[in-house]
PAKEKE-855958 format. One record per residue (C-alpha): residue number from 0; z negated, x negated, y negated. Coordinates in Angstrom, 1 decimal. Each point is the difference from the previous one (the first is absolute). Last residue first. Example, Ala and Ser with C-alpha at 12.3 -4.5 7.8 and 13.67 -1.06 7.14 Angstrom:
residues 2
PT zado     c3     c1     c2
PT    1   -7.1  -13.7    1.1
PT    0   -0.7    1.4    3.4
//
This chain:
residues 353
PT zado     c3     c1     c2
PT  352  -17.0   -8.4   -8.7
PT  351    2.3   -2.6   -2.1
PT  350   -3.1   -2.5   -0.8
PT  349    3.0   -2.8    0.6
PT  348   -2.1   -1.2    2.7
PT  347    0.3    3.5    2.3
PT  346    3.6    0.0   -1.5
PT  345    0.8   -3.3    1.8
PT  344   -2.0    0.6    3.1
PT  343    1.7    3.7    0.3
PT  342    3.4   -1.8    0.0
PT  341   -1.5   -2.9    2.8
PT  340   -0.5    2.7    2.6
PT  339    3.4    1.9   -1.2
PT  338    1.9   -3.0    0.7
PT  337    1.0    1.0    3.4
PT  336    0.0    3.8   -0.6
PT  335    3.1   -0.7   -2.8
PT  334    1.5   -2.3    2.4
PT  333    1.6    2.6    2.1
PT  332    1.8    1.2   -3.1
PT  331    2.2   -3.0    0.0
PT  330    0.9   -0.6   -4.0
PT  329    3.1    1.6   -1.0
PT  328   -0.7    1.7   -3.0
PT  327    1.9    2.6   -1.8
PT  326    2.8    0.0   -2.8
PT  325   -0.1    3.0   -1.7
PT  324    2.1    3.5   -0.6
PT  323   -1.6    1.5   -2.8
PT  322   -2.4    3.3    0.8
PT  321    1.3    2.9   -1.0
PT  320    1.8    1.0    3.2
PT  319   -3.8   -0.2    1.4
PT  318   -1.2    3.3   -1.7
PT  317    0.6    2.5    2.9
PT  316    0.4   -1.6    3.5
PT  315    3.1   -2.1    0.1
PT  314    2.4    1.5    2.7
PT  313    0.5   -2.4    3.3
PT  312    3.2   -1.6    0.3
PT  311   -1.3   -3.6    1.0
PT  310   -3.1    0.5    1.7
PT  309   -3.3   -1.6   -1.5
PT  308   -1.3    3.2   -2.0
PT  307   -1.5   -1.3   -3.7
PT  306   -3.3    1.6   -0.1
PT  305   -0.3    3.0   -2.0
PT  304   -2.8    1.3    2.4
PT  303    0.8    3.3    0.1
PT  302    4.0   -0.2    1.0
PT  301   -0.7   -3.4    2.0
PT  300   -1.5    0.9    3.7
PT  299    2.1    3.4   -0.3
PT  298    3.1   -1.7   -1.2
PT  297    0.0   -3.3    2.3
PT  296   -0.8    2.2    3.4
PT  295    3.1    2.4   -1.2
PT  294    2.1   -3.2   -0.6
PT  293   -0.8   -1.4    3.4
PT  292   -2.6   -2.9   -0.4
PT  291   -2.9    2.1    0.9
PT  290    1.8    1.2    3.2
PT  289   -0.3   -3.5    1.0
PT  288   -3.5   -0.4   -0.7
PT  287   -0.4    3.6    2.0
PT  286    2.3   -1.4    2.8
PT  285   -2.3   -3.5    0.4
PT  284   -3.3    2.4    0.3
PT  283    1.5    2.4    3.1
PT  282    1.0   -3.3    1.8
PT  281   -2.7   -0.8   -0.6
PT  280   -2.4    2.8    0.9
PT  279   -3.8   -1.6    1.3
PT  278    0.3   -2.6   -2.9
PT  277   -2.1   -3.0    0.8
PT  276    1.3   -2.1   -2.9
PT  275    0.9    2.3   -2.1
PT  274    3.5    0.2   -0.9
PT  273    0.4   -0.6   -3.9
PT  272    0.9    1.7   -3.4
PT  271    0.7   -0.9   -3.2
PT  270   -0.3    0.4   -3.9
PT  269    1.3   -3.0   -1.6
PT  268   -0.6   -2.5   -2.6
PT  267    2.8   -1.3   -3.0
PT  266   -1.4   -3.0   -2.4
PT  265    2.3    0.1   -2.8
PT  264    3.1   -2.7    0.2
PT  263   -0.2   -4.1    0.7
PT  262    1.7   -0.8   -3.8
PT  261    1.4    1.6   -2.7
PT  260   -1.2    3.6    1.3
PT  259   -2.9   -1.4    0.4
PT  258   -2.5    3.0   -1.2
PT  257    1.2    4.1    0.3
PT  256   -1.1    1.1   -3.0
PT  255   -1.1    3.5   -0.6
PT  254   -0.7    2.4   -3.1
PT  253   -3.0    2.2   -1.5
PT  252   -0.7    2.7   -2.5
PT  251    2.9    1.8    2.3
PT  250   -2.8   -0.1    3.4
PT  249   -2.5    1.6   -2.4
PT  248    2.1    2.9   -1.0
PT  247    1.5    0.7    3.2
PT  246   -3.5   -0.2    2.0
PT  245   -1.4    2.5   -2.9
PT  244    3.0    2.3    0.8
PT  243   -0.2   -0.2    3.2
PT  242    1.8   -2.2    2.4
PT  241    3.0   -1.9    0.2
PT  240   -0.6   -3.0   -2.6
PT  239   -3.4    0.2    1.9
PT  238    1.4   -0.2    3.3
PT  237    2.6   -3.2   -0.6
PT  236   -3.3   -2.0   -1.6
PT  235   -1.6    0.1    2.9
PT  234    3.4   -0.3    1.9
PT  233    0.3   -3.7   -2.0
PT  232   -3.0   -1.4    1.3
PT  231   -2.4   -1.1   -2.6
PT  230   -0.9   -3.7   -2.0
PT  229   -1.2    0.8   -3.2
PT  228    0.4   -0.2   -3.6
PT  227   -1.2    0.9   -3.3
PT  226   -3.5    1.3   -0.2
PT  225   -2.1    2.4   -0.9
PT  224    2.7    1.9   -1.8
PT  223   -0.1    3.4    2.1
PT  222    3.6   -0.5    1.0
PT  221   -0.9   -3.2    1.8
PT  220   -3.6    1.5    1.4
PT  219    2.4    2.6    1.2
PT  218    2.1   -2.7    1.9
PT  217   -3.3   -1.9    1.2
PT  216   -1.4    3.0    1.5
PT  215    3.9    1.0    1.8
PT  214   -0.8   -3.6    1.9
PT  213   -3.4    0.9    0.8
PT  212   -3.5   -0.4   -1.4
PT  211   -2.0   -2.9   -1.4
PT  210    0.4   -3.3   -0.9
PT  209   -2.1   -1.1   -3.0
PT  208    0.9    0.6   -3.5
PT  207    2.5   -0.8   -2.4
PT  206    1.0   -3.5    2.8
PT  205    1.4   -2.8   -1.9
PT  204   -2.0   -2.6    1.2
PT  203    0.3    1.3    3.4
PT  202    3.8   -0.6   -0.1
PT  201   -0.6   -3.6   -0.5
PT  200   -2.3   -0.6    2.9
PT  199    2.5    1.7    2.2
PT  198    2.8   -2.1   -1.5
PT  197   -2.0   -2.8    0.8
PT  196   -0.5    0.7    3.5
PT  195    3.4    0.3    0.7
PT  194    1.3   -3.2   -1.8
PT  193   -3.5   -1.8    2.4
PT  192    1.3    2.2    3.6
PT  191    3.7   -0.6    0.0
PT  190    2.7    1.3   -2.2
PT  189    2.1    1.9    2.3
PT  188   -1.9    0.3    2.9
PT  187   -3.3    0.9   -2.3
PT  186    1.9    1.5   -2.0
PT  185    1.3    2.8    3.1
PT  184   -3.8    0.3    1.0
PT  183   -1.0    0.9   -3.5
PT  182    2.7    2.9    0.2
PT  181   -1.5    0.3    3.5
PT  180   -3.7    0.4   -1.5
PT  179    0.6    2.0   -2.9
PT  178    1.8    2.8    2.2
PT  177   -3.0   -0.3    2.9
PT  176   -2.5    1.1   -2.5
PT  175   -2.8   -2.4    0.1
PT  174    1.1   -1.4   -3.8
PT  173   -1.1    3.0   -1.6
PT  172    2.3    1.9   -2.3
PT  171    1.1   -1.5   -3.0
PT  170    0.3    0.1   -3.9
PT  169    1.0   -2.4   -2.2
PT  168   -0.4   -0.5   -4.2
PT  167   -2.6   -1.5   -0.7
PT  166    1.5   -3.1   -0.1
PT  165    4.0    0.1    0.1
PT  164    0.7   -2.9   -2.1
PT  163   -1.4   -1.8    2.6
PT  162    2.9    0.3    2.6
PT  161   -1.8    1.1    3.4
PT  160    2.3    3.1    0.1
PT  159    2.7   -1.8   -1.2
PT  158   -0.2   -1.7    3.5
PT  157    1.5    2.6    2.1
PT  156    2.9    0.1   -2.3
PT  155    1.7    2.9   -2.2
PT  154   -2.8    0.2   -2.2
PT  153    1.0   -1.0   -3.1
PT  152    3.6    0.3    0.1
PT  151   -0.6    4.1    0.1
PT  150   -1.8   -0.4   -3.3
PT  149   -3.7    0.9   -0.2
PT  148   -2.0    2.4   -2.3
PT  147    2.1    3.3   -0.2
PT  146    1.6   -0.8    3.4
PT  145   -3.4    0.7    2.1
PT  144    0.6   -1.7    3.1
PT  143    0.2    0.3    3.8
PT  142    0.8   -3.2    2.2
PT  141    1.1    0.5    2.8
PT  140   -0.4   -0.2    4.3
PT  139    2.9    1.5    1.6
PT  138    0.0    2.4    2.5
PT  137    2.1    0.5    3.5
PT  136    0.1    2.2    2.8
PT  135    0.4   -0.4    3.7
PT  134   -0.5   -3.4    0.8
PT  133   -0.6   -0.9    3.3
PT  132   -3.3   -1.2    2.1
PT  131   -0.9   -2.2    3.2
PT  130    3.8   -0.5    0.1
PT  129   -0.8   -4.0    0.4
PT  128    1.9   -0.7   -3.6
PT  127   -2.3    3.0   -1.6
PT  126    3.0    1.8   -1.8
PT  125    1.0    0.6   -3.6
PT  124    2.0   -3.9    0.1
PT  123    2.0    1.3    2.7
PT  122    1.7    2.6   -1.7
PT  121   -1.1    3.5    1.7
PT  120    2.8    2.2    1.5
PT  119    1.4   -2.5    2.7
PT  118   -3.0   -1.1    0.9
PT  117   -1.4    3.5    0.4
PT  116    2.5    1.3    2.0
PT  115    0.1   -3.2    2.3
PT  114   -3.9    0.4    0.4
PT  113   -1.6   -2.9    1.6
PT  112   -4.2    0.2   -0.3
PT  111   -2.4   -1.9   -0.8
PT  110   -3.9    1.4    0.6
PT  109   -2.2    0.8   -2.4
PT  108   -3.8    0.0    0.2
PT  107   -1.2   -3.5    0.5
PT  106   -2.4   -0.4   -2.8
PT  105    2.3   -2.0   -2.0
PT  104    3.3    2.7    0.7
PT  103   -2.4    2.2   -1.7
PT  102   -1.0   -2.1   -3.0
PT  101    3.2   -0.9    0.1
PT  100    1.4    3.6   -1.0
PT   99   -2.5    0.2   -2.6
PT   98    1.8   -3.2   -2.0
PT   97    3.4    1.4    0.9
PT   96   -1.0    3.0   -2.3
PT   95   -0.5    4.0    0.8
PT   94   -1.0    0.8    3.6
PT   93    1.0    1.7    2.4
PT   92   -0.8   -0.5    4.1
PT   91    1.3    1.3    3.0
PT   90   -0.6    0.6    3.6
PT   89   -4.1    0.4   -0.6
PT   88   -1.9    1.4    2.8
PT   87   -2.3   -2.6    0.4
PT   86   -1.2   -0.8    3.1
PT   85    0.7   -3.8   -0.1
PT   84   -3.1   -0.2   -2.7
PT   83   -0.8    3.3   -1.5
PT   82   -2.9   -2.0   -2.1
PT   81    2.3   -2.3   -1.5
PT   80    2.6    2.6   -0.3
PT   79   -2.1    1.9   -2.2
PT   78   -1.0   -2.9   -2.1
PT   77    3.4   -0.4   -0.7
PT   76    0.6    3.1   -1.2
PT   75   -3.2   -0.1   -2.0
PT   74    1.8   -2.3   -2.0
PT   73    3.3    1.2    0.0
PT   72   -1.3    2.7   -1.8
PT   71    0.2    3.4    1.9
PT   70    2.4    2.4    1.5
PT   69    0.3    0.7    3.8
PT   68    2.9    2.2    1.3
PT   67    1.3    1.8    2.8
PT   66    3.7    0.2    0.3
PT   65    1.7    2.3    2.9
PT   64    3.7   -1.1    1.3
PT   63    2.2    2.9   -0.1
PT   62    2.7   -2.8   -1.2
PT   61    1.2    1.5   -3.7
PT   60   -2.9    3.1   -0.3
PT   59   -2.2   -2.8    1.1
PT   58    1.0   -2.4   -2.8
PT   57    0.0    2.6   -2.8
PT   56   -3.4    0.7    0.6
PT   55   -1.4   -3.7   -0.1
PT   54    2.1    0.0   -3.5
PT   53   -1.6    3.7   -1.1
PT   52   -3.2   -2.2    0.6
PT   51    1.0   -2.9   -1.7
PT   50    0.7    2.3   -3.4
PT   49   -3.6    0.3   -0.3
PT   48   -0.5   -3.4   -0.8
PT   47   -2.9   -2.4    1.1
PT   46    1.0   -3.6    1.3
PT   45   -1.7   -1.9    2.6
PT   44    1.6    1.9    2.9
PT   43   -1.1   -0.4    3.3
PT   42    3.0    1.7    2.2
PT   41   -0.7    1.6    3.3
PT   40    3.4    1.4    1.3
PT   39   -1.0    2.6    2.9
PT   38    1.2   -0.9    3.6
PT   37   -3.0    1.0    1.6
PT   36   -3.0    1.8   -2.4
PT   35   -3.1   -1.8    1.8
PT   34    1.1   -3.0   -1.5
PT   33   -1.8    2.0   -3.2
PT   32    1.5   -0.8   -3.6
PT   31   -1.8    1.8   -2.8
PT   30    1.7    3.0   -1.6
PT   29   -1.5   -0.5   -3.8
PT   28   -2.0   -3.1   -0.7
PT   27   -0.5   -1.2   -3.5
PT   26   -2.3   -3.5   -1.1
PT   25   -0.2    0.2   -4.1
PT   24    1.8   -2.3   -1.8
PT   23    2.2    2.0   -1.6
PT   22    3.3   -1.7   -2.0
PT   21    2.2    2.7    0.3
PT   20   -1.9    3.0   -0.5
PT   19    2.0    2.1    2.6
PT   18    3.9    0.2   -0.4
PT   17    1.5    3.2   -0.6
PT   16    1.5    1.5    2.1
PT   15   13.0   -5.5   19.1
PT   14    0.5   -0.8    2.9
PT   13    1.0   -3.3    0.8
PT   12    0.0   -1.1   -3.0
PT   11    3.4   -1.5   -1.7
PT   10   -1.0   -1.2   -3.5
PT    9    2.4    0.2   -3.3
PT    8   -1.6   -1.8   -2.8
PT    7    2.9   -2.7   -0.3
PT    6   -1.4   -3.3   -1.0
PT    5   -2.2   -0.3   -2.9
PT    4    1.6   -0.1   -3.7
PT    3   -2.9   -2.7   -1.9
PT    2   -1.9    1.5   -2.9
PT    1    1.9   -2.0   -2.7
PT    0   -0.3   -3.9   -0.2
//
């Protein structure tokens, strides 16, 4: 299947950089919500670009509504909003990966909402099916390679990776990162939990080294010949082959496959936002997720990022027109975060840390 043409991008609203290190993990806070500033927008973001603050600008120059911000792991964003209780001033929350967006709909803090404009924008498989979150940008999880020792045919499934003939030669992140735990949660609904178990066993014995780093570690490490393959996101990839020099040059020492394509299609995640539960501006919250899925919203959220923008019509950011068109996964994104308990059982056994 080739990335899917949406319905019409067009939205009727009532009124209408460069990125930071991409993969930080450091807790950042810059304009902190306050319900003492009334009527503000107070999003909780769990991701950390600098391009998100000319978004938040762009958005009150368009509605003269004023954004105040909160950016940190969605870790300690949660923890936040356990001790803010009902007083929280959050009216929104982003965060990268269905798998994180459960983990706050878990703890009670989304809310569903009924947006025509957004249903009619955002394919119904890319939304939470209560409205407690909704799709805004897409990624798909891959499988990087270095051509010069493996064929294309040779790892263009999820389970060549635990093929034997690959000992020694795999390299991985850890398996607490949410990414390896909702691909891990799709096998286990596809596959069930023994089939999914022992491809996590299998892949271990043909970790190079231990898991370590990020997804853009595990490309270099590619290029660098410690090992062969890995499992990335393609817009890590994306940013080096559009980067520096040195990014360009390590990114072209290396290739994609995007796995199932002759059967179930590449496991495809989300970036998303949701109501909070208590939000003190709703009204104000649902017309910023809204005005995130008009095409300006999809460009500015998308551009830096290299994510794949979920509106049909929207520009490519830089780099993505080279990427093949692929068949993606359908499996119910909302059950990523249910089996995520049992996926970090499975790798925890599999000596995957």
């Amino acid at each position: 299947m080739k990335i899917p043409t949406l319905l019409a991008a067009a939205l009727i609203l009532a009124a209408c950089g460069k990125p930071a290190a991409p993969e930080a993990t450091q807790a950042e806070t810059a304009a902190e919500p306050t319900v003492q500033d009334t009527g503000a927008l107070n999003v909780y973001s769990a991701r950390h670009y600098d391009s998100d603050k000319l978004m938040y600008d762009a958005f009150e120059k368009d509605t003269g509504i004023r954004v105040r911000f909160r950016e940190s792991g969605a870790p300690e964003l949660i923890e936040t909003m356990k001790a803010e209780g009902e007083a929280s001033p959050a009216d929104v929350i982003i965060a990268s990966d269905a798998g994180t967006l459960f983990r706050f709909q878990d703890a009670g803090f989304t809310q569903g909402v009924q947006s025509d404009a957004l249903e009619a924008a955002i394919p119904e498989h890319f939304r939470e099916p209560g409205g407690n979150w909704f799709g805004l940008a897409r990624r798909a999880r891959v499988i990087a390679y270095d051509p010069a020792r493996l064929q294309p045919e040779e790892v263009d499934q999820y389970a060549d990776l635990a093929n034997g003939r690959l000992q020694g030669e795999i390299c991985m992140r850890s398996s607490s990162n949410i990414y390896n735990l909702s691909l891990m949660g799709e096998f286990i609904g596809r596959w069930g939990s023994d089939e999914a178990a022992a491809w996590a066993r299998n892949v271990v014995a043909n970790f190079a080294r231990q898991p370590q780093g990020g997804d853009t570690t595990q490309i270099q490490s590619i290029a660098a010949g410690e090992c062969s393959a890995a499992l990335i996101n393609h817009y890590y990839w994306v940013r080096l082959s559009t980067g520096s020099d040195a990014d360009r040059a390590t990114a072209a020492k290396t290739r994609l496959s995007f796995p199932e394509q002759d059967d179930v299609g590449t496991h495809v995640n989300v970036t998303a936002a949701a109501v909070a539960a208590h939000a003190p501006n709703k009204d104000n919250a649902v017309r910023f997720i809204e005005w995130l899925a008009t095409p300006q919203g999809q460009q500015m959220l998308t551009t830096e990022t290299k994510e794949f923008p979920m509106v049909a019509g929207v520009p490519l950011p830089e780099g993505l027109a080279a990427l093949p068109d692929f068949k993606q996964s359908d499996f119910p994104l909302e059950q990523l975060g249910q089996n995520q308990s049992e996926a970090q059982k499975i790798y925890d056994r599999a000596g995957w840390n």
